[in-house]
C-alpha positions as CSV (number, residue, x, y, z in Angstrom):
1,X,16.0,-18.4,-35.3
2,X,14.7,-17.8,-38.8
3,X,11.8,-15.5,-37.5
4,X,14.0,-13.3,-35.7
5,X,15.9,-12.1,-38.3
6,X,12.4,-10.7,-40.2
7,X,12.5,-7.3,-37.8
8,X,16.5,-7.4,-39.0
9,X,15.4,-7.1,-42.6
10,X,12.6,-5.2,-42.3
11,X,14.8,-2.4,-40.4
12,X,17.6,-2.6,-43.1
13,X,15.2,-2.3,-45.8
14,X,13.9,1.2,-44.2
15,X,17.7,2.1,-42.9
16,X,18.2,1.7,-47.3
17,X,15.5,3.9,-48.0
18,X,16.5,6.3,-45.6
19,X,19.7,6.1,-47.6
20,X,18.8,7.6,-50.6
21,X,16.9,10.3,-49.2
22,X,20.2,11.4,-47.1
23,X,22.2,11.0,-50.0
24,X,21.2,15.2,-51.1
25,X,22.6,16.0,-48.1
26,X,25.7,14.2,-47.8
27,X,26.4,15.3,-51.4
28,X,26.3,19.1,-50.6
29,X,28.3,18.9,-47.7
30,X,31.3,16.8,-48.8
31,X,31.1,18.5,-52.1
32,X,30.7,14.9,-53.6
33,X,29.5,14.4,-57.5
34,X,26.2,12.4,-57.6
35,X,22.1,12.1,-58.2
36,X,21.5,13.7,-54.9
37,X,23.9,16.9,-55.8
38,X,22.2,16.8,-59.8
39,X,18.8,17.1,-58.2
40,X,19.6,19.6,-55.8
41,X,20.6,21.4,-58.8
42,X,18.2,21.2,-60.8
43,X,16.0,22.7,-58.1
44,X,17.9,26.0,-58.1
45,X,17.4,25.7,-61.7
46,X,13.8,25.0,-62.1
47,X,14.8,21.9,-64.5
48,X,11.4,20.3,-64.4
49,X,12.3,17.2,-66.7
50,X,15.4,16.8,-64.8
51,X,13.5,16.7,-61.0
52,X,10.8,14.2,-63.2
53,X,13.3,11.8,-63.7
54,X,15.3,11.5,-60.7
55,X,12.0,11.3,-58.6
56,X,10.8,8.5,-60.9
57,X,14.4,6.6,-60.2
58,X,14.4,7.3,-56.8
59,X,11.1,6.2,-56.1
60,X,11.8,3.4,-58.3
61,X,15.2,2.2,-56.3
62,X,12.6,2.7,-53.1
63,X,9.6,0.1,-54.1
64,X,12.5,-2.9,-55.8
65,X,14.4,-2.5,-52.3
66,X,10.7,-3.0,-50.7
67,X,9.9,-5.7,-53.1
68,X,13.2,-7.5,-52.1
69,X,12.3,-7.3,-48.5
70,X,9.1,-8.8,-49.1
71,X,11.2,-11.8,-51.3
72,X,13.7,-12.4,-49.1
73,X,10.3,-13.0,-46.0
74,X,8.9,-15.6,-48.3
75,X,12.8,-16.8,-48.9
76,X,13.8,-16.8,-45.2
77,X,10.1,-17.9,-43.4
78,X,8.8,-20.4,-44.6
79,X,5.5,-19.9,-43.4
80,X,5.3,-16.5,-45.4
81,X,4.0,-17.9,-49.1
82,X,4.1,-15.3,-51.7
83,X,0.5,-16.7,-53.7
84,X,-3.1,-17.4,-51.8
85,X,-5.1,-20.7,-51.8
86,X,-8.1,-20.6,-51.5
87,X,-9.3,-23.0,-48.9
């Protein structure tokens, strides 16, 4: 039962990553304060630094909830080792 729960997490991992990226739009439609209002923003504005910096934390957020994914394989499956011996 262990292994099929790895195509569970590797769905919800995407589904999170997804997310964030739908998080711009769900901002500008319910009017909500956020990072995904801020850089839509800052595109009308042509605040360079600003779209930097959320870009760097967004892509950021994206590879640790991809690098937990990977962790919680190794964590769940035994037979998935995290280091390589060399036989």
């Amino acid at each position: 039962l262990k292994n099929a729960i790895l195509p569970v997490i590797t769905i919800a991992g995407f589904n999170t990553g997804y997310l964030l990226g739908g998080a711009i739009v769900i901002e500008e439609v319910f009017a909500l304060p956020g990072m995904g209002r801020l850089v839509l923003y800052a595109i009308y504005q042509r605040d360079y630094p600003l779209i930097q910096g959320i870009v760097l934390i967004i892509a950021l957020m994206f590879v640790l909830i991809n690098l937990l994914t990977d962790l919680l394989y190794a964590a769940i499956d035994p037979r998935i080792r995290l280091d390589q011996k060399e036989t």
